[in-house]
mmCIF file as Biopython writes it, N, C-alpha, C and O atoms, coordinates in Angstrom:
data_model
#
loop_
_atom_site.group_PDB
_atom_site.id
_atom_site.type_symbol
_atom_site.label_atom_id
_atom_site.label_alt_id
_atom_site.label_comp_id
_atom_site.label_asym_id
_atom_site.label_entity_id
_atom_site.label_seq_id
_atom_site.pdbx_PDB_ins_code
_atom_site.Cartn_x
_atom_site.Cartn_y
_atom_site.Cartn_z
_atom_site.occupancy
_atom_site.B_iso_or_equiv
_atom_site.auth_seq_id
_atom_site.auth_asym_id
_atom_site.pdbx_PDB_model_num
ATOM 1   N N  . UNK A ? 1  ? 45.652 45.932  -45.196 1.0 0.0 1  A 1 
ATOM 2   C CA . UNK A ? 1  ? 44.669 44.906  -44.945 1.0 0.0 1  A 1 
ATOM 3   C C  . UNK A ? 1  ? 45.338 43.524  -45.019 1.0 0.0 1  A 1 
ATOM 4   O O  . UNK A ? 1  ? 46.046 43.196  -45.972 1.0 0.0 1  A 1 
ATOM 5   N N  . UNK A ? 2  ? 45.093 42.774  -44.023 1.0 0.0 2  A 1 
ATOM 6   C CA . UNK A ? 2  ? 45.384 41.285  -44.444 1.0 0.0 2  A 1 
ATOM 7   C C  . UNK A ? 2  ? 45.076 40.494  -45.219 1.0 0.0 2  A 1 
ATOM 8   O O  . UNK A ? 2  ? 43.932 40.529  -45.672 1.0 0.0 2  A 1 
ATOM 9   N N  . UNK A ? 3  ? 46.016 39.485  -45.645 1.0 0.0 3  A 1 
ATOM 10  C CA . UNK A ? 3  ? 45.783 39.174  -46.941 1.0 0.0 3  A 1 
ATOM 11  C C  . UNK A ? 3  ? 44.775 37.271  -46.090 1.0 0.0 3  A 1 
ATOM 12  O O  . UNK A ? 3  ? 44.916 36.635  -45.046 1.0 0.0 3  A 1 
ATOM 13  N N  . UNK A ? 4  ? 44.145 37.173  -46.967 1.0 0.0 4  A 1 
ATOM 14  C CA . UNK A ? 4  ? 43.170 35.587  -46.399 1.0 0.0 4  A 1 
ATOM 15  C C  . UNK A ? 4  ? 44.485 34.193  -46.523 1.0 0.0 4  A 1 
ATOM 16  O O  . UNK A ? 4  ? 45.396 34.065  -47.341 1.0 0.0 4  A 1 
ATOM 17  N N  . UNK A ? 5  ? 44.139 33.436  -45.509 1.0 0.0 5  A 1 
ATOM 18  C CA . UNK A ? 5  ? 45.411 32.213  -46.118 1.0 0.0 5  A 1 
ATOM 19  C C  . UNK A ? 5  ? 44.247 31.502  -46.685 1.0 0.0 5  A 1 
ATOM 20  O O  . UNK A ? 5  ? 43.084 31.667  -46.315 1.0 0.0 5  A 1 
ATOM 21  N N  . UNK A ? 6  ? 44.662 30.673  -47.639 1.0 0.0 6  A 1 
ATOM 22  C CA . UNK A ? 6  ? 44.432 29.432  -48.108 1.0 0.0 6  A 1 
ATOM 23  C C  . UNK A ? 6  ? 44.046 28.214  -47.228 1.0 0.0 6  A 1 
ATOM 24  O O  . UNK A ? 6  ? 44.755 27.757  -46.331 1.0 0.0 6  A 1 
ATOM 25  N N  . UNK A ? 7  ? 42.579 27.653  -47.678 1.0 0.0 7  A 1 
ATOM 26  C CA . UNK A ? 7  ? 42.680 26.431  -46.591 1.0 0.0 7  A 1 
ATOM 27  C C  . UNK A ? 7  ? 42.866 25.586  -47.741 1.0 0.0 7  A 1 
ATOM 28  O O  . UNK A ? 7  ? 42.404 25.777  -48.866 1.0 0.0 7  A 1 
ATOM 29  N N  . UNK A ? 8  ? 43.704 24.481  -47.285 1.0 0.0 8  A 1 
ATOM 30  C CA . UNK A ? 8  ? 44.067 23.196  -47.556 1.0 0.0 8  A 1 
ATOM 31  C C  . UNK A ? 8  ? 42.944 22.010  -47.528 1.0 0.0 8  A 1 
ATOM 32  O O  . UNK A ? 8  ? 41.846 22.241  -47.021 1.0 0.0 8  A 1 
ATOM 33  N N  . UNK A ? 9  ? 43.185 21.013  -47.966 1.0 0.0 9  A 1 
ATOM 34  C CA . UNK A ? 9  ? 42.160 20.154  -47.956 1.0 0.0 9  A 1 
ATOM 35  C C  . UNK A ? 9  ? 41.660 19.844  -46.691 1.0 0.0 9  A 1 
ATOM 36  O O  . UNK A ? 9  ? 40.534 20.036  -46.234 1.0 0.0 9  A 1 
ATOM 37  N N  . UNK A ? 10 ? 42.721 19.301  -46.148 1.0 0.0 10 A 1 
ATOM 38  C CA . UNK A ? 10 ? 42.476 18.967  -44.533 1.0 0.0 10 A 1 
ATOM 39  C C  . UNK A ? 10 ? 41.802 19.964  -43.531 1.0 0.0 10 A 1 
ATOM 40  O O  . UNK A ? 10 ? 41.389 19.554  -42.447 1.0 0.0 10 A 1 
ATOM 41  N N  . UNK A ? 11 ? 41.667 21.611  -43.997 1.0 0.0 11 A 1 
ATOM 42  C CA . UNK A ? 11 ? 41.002 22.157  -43.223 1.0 0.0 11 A 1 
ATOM 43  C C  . UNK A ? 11 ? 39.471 22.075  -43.524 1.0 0.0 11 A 1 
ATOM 44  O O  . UNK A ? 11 ? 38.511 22.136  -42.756 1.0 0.0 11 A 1 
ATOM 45  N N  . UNK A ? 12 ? 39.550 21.893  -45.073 1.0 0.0 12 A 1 
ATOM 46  C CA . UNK A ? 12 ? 37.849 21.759  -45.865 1.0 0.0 12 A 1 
ATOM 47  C C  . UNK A ? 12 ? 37.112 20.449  -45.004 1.0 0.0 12 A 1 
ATOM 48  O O  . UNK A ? 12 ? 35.974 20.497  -44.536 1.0 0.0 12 A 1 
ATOM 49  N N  . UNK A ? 13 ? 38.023 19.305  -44.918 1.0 0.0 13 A 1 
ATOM 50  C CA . UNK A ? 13 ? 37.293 18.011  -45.007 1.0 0.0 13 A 1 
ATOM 51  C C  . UNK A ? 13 ? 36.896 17.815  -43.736 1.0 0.0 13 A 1 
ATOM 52  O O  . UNK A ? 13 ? 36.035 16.968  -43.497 1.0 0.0 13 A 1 
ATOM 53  N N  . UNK A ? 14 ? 37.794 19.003  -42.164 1.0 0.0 14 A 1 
ATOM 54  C CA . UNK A ? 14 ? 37.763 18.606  -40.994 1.0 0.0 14 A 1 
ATOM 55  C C  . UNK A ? 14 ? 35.912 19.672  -40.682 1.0 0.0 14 A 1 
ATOM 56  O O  . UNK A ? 14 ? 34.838 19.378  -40.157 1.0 0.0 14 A 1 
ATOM 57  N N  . UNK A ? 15 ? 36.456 20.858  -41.339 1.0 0.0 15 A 1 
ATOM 58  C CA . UNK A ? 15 ? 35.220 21.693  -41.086 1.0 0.0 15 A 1 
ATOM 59  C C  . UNK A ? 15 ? 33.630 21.265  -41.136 1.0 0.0 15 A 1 
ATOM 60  O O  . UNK A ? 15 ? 32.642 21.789  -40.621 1.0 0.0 15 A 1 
ATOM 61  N N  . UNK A ? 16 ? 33.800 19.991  -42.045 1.0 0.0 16 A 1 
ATOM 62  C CA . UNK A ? 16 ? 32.396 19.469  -42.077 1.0 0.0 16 A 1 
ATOM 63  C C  . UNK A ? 16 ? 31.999 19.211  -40.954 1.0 0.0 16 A 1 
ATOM 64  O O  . UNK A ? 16 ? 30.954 19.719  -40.547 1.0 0.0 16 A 1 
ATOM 65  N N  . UNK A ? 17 ? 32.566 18.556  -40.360 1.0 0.0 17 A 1 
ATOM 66  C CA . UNK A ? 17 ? 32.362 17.403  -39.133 1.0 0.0 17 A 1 
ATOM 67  C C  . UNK A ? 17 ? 32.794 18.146  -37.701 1.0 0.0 17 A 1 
ATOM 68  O O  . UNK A ? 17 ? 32.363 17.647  -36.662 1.0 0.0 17 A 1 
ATOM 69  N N  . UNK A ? 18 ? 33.619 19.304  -37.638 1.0 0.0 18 A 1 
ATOM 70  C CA . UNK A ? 18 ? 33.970 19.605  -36.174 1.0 0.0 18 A 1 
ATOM 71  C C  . UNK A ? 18 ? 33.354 21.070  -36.235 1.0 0.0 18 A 1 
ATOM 72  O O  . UNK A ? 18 ? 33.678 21.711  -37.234 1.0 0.0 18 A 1 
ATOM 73  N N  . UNK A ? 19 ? 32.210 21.927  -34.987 1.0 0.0 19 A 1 
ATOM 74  C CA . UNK A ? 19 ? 32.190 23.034  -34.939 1.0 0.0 19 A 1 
ATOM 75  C C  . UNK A ? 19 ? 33.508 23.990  -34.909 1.0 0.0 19 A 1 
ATOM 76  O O  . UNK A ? 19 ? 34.524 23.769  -34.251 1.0 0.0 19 A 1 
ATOM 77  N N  . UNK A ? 20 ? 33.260 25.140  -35.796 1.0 0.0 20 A 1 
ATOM 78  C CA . UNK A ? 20 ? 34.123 25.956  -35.317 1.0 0.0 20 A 1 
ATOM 79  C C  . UNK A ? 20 ? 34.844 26.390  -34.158 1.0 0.0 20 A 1 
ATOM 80  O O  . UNK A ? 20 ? 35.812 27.112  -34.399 1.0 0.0 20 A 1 
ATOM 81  N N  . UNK A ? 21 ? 34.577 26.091  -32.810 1.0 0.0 21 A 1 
ATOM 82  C CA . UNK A ? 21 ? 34.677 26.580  -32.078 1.0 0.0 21 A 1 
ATOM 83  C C  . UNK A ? 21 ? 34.943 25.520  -30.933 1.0 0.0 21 A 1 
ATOM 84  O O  . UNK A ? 21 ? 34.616 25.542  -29.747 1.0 0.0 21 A 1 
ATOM 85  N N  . UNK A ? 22 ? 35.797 24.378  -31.837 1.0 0.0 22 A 1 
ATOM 86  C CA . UNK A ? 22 ? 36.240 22.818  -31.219 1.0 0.0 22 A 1 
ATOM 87  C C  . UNK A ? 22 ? 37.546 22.734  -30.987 1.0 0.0 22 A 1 
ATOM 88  O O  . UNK A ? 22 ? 38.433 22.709  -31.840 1.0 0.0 22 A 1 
ATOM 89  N N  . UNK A ? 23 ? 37.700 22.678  -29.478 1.0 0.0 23 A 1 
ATOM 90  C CA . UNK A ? 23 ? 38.714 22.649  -29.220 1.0 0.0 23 A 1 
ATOM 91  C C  . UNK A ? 23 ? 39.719 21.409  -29.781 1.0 0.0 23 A 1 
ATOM 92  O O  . UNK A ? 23 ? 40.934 21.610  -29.764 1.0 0.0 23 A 1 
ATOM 93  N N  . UNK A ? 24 ? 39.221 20.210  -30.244 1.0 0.0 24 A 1 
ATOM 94  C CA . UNK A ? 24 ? 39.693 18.995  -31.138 1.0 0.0 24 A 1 
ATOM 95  C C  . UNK A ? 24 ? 40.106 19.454  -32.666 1.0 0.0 24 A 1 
ATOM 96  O O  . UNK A ? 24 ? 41.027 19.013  -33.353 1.0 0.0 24 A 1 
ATOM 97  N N  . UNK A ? 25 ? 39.213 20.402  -32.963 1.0 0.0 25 A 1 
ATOM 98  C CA . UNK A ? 25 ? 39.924 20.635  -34.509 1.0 0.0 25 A 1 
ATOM 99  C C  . UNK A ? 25 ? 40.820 20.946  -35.255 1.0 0.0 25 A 1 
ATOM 100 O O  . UNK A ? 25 ? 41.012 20.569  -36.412 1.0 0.0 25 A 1 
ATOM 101 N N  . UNK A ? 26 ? 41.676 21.967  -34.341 1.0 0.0 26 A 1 
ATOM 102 C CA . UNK A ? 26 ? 42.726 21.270  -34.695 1.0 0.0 26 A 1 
ATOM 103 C C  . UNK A ? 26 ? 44.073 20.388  -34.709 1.0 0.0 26 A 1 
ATOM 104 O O  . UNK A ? 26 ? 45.084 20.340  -35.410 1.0 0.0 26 A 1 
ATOM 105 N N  . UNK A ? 27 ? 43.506 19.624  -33.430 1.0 0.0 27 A 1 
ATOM 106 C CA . UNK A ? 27 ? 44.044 18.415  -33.308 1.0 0.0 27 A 1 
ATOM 107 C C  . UNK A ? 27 ? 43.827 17.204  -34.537 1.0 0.0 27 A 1 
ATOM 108 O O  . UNK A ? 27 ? 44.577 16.360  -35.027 1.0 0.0 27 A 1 
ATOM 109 N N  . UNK A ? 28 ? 42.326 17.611  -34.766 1.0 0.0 28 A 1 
ATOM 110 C CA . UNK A ? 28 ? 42.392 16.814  -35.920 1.0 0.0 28 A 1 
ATOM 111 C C  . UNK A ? 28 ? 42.925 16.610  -37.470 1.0 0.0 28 A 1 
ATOM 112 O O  . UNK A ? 28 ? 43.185 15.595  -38.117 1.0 0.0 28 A 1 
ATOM 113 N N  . UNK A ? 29 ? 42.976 18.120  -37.806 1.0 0.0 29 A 1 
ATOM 114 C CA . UNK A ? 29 ? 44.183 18.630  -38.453 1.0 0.0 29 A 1 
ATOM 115 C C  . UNK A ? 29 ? 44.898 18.576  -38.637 1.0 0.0 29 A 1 
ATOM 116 O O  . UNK A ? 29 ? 45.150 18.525  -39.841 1.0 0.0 29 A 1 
ATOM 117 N N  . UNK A ? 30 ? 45.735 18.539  -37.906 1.0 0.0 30 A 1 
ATOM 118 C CA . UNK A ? 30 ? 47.195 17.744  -37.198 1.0 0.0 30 A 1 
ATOM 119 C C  . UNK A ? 30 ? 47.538 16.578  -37.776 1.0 0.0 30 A 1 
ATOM 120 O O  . UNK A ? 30 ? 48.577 16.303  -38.376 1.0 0.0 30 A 1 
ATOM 121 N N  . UNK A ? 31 ? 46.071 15.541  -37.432 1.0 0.0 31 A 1 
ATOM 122 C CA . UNK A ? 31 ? 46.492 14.006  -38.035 1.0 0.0 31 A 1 
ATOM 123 C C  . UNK A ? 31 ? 46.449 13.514  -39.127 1.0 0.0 31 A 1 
ATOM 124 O O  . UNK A ? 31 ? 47.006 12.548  -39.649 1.0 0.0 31 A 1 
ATOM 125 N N  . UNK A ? 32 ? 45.035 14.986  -39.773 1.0 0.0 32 A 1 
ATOM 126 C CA . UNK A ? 32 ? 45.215 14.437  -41.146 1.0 0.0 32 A 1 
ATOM 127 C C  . UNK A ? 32 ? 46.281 15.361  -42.321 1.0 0.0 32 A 1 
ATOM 128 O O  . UNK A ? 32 ? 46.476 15.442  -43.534 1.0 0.0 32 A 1 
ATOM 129 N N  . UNK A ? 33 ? 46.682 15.842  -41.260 1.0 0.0 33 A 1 
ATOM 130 C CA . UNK A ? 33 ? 48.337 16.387  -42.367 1.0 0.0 33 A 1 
ATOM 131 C C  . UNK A ? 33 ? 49.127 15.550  -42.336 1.0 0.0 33 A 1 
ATOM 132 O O  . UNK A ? 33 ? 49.595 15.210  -43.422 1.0 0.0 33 A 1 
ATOM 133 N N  . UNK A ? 34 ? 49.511 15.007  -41.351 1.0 0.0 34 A 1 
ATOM 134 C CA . UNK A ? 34 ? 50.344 14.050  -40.721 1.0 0.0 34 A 1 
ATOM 135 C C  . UNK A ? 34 ? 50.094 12.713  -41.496 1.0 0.0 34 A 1 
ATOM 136 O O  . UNK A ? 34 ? 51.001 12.010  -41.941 1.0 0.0 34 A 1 
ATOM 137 N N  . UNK A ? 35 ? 48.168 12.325  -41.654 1.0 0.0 35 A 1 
ATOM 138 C CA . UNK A ? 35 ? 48.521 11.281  -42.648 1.0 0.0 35 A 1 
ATOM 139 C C  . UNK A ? 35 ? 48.261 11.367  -44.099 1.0 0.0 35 A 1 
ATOM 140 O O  . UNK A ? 35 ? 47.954 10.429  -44.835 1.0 0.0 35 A 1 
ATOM 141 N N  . UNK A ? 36 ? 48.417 12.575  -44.413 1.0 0.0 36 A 1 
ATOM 142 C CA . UNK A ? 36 ? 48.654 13.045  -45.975 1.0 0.0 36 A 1 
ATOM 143 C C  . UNK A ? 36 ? 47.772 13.059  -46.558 1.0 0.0 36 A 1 
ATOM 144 O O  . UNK A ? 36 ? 47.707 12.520  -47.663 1.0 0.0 36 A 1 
ATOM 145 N N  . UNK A ? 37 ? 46.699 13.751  -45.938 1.0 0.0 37 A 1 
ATOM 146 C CA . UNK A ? 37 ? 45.747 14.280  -46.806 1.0 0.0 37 A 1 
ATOM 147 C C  . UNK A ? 37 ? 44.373 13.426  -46.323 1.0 0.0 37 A 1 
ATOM 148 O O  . UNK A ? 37 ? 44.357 12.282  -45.869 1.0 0.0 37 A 1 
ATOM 149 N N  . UNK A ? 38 ? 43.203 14.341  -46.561 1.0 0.0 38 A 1 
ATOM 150 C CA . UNK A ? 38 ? 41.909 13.860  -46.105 1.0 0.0 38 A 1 
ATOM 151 C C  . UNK A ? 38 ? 41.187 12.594  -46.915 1.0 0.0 38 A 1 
ATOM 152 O O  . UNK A ? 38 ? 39.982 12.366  -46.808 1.0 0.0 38 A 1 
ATOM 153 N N  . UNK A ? 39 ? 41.988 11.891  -47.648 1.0 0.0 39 A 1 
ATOM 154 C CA . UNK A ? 39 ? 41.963 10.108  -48.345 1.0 0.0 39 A 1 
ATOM 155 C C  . UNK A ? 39 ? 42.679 9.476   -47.498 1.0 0.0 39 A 1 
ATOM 156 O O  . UNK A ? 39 ? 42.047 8.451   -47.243 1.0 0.0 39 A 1 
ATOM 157 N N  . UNK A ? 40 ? 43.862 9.493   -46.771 1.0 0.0 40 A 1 
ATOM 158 C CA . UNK A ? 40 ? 43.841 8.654   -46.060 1.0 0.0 40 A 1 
ATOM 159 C C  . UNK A ? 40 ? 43.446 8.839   -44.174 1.0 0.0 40 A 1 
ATOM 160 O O  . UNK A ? 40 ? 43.776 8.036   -43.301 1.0 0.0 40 A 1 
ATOM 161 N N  . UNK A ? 41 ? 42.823 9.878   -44.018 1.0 0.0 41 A 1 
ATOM 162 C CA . UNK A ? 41 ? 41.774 10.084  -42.931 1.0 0.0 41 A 1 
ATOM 163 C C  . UNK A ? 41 ? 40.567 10.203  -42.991 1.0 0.0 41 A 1 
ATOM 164 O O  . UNK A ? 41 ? 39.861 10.847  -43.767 1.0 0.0 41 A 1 
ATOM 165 N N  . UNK A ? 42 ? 40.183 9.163   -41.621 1.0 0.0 42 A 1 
ATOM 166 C CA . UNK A ? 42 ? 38.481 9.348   -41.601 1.0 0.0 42 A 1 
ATOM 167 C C  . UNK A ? 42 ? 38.191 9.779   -40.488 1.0 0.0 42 A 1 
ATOM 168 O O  . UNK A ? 42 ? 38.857 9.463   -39.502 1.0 0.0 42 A 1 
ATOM 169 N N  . UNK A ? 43 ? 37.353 10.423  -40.435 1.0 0.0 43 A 1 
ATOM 170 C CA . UNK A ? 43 ? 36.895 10.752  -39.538 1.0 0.0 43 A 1 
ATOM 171 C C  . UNK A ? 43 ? 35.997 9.914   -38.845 1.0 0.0 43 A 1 
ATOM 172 O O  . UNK A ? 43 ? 35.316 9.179   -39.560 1.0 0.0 43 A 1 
ATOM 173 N N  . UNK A ? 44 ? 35.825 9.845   -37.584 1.0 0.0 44 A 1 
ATOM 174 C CA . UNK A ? 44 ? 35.232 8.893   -36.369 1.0 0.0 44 A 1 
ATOM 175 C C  . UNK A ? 44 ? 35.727 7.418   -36.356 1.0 0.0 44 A 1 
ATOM 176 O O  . UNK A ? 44 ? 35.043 6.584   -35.762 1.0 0.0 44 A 1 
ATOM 177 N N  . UNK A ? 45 ? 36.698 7.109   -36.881 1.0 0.0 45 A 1 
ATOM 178 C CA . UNK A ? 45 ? 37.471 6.291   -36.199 1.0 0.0 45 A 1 
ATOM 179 C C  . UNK A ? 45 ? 37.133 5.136   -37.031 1.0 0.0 45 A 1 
ATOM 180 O O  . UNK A ? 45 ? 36.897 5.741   -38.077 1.0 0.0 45 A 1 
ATOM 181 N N  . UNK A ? 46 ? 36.957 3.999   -37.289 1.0 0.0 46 A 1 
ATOM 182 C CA . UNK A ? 46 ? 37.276 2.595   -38.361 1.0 0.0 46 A 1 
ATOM 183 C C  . UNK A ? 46 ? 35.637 1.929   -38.583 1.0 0.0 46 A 1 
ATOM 184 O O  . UNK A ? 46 ? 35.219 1.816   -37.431 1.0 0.0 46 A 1 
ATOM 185 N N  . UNK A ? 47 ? 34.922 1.613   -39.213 1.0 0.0 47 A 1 
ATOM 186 C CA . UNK A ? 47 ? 33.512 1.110   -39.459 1.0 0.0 47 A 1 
ATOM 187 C C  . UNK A ? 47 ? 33.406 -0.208  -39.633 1.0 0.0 47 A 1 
ATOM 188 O O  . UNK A ? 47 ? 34.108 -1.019  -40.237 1.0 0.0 47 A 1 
ATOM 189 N N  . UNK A ? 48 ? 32.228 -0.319  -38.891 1.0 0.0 48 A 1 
ATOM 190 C CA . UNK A ? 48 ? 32.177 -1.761  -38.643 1.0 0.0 48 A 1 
ATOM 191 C C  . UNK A ? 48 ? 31.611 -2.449  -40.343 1.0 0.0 48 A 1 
ATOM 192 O O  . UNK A ? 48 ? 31.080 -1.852  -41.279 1.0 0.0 48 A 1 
ATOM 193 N N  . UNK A ? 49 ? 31.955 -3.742  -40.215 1.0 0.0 49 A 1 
ATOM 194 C CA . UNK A ? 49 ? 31.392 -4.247  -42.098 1.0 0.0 49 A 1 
ATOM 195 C C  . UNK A ? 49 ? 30.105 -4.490  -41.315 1.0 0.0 49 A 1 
ATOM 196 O O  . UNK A ? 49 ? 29.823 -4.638  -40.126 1.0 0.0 49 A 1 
ATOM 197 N N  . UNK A ? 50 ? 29.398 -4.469  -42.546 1.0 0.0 50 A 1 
ATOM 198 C CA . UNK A ? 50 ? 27.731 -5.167  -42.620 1.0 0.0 50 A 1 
ATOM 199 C C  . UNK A ? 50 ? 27.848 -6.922  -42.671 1.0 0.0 50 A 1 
ATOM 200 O O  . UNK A ? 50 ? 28.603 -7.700  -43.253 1.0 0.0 50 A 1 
ATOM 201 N N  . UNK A ? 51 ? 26.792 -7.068  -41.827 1.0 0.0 51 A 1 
ATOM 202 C CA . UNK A ? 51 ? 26.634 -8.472  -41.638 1.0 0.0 51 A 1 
ATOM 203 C C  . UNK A ? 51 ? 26.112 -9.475  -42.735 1.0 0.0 51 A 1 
ATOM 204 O O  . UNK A ? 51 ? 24.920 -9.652  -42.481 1.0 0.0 51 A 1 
ATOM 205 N N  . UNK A ? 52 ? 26.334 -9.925  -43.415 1.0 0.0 52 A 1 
ATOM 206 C CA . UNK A ? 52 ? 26.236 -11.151 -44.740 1.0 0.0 52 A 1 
ATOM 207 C C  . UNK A ? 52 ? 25.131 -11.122 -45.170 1.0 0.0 52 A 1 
ATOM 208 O O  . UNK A ? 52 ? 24.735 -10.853 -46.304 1.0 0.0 52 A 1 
ATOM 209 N N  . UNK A ? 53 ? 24.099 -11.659 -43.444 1.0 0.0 53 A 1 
ATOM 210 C CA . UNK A ? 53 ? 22.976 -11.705 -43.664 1.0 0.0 53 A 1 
ATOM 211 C C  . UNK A ? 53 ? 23.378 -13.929 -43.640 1.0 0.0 53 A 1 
ATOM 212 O O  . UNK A ? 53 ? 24.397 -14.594 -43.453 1.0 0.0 53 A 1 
ATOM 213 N N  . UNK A ? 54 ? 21.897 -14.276 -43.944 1.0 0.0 54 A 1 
ATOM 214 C CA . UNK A ? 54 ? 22.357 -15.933 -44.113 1.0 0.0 54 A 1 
ATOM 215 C C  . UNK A ? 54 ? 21.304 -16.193 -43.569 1.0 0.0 54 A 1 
ATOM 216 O O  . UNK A ? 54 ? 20.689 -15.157 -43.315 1.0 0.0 54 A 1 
ATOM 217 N N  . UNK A ? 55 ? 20.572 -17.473 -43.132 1.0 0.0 55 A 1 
ATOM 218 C CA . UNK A ? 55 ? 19.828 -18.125 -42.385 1.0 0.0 55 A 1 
ATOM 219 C C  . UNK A ? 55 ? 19.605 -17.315 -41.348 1.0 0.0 55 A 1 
ATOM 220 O O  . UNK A ? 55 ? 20.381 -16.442 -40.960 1.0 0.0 55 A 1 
ATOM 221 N N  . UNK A ? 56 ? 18.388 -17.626 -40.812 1.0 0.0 56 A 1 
ATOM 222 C CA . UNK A ? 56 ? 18.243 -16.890 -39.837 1.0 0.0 56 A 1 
ATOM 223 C C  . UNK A ? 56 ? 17.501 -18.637 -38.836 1.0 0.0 56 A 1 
ATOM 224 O O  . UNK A ? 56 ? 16.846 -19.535 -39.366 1.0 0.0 56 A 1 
ATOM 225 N N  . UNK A ? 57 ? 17.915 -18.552 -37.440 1.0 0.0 57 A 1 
ATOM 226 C CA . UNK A ? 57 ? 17.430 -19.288 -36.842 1.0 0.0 57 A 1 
ATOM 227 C C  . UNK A ? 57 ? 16.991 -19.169 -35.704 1.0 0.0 57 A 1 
ATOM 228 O O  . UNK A ? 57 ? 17.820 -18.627 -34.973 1.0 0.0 57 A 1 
ATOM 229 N N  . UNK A ? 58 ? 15.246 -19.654 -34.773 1.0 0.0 58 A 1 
ATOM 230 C CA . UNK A ? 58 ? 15.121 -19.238 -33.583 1.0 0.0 58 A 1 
ATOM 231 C C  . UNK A ? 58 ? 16.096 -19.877 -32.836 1.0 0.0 58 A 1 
ATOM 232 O O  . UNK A ? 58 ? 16.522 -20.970 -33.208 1.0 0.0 58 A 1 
ATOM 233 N N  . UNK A ? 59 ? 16.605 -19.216 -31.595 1.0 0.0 59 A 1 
ATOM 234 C CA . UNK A ? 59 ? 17.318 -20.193 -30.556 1.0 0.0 59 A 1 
ATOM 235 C C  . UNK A ? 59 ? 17.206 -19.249 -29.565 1.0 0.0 59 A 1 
ATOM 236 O O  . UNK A ? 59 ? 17.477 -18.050 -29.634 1.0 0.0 59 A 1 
ATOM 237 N N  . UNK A ? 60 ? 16.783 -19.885 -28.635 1.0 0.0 60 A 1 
ATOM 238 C CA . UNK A ? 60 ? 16.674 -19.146 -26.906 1.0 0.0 60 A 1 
ATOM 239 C C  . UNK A ? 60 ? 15.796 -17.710 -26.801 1.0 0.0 60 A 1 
ATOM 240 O O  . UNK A ? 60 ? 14.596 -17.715 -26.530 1.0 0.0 60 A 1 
ATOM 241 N N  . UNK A ? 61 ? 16.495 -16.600 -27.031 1.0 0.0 61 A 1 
ATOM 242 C CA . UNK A ? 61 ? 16.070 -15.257 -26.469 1.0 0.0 61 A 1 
ATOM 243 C C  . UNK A ? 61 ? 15.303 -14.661 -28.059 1.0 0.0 61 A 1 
ATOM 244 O O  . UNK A ? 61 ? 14.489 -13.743 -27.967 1.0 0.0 61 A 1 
ATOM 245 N N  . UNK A ? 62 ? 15.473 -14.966 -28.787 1.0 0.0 62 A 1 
ATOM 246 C CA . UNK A ? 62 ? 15.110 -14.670 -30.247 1.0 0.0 62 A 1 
ATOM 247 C C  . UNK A ? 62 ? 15.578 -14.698 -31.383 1.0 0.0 62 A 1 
ATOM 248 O O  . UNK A ? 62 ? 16.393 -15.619 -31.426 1.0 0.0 62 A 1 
ATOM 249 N N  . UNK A ? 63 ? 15.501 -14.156 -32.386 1.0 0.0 63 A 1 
ATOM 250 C CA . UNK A ? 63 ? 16.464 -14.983 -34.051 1.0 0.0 63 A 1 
ATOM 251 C C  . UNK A ? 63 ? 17.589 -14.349 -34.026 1.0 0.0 63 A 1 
ATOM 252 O O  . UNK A ? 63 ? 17.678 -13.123 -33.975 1.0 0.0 63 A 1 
ATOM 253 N N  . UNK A ? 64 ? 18.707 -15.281 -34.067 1.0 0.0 64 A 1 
ATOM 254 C CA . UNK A ? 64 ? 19.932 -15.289 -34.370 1.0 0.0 64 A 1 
ATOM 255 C C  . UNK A ? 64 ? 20.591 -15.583 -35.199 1.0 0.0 64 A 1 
ATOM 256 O O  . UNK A ? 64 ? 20.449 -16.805 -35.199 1.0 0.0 64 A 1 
ATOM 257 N N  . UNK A ? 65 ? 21.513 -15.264 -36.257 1.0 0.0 65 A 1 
ATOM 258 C CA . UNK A ? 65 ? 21.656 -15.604 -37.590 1.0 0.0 65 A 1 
ATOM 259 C C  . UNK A ? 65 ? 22.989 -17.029 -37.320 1.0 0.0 65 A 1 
ATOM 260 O O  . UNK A ? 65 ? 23.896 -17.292 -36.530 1.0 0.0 65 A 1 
ATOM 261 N N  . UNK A ? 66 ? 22.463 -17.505 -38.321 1.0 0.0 66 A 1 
ATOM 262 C CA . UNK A ? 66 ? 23.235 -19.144 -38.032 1.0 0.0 66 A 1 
ATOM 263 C C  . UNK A ? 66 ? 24.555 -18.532 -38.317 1.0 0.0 66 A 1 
ATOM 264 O O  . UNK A ? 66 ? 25.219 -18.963 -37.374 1.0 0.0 66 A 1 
ATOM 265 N N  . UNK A ? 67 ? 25.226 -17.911 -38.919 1.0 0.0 67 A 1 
ATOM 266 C CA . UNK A ? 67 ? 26.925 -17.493 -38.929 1.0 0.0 67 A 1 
ATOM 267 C C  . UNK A ? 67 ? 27.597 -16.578 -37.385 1.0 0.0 67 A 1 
ATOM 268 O O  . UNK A ? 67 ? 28.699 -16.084 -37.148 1.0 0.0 67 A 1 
ATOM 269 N N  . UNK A ? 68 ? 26.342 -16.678 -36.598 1.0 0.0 68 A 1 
ATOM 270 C CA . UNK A ? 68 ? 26.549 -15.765 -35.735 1.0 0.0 68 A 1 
ATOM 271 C C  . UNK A ? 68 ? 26.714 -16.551 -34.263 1.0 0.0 68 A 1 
ATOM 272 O O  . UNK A ? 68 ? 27.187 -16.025 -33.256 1.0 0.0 68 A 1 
ATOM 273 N N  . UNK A ? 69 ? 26.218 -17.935 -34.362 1.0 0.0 69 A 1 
ATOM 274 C CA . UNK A ? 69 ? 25.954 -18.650 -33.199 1.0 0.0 69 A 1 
ATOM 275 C C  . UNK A ? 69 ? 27.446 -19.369 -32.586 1.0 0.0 69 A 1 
ATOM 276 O O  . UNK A ? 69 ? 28.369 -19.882 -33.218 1.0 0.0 69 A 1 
ATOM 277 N N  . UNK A ? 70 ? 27.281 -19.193 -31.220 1.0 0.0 70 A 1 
ATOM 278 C CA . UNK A ? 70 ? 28.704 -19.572 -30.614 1.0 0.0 70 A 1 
ATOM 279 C C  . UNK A ? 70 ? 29.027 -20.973 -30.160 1.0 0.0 70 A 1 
ATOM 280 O O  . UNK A ? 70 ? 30.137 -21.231 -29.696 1.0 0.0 70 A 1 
#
């Protein structure tokens, strides 16, 4: 009988997020071995920050936040 391998972190952390049956997975695998482990990979790519927030002011089409105006 065969013996089971071991999954690694990078296979735990990719399985959340990619169906089994994804041809990307293990490509994605790949990158996060490559960048050493599923802390320094994220998955879907870089997140945008949240906006401050601040004044809010009408101008033209509707409210636009005063840190935001060009």
């Amino acid at each position: 009988m065969a013996e089971k391998t071991k999954k690694d972190a990078c296979y735990k952390h990719i399985s959340r997020y990619m169906p089994k049956n994804s041809a990307y997975r293990s490509g994605h695998m790949v990158k996060c071995r490559n960048a050493g482990g599923p802390s320094n990979y994220r998955m879907g790519g870089s997140r945008q920050k949240k906006s401050t927030g601040g004044p809010v002011t009408i101008r033209g089409q509707g409210a636009v936040m005063a840190n935001r105006l060009r």
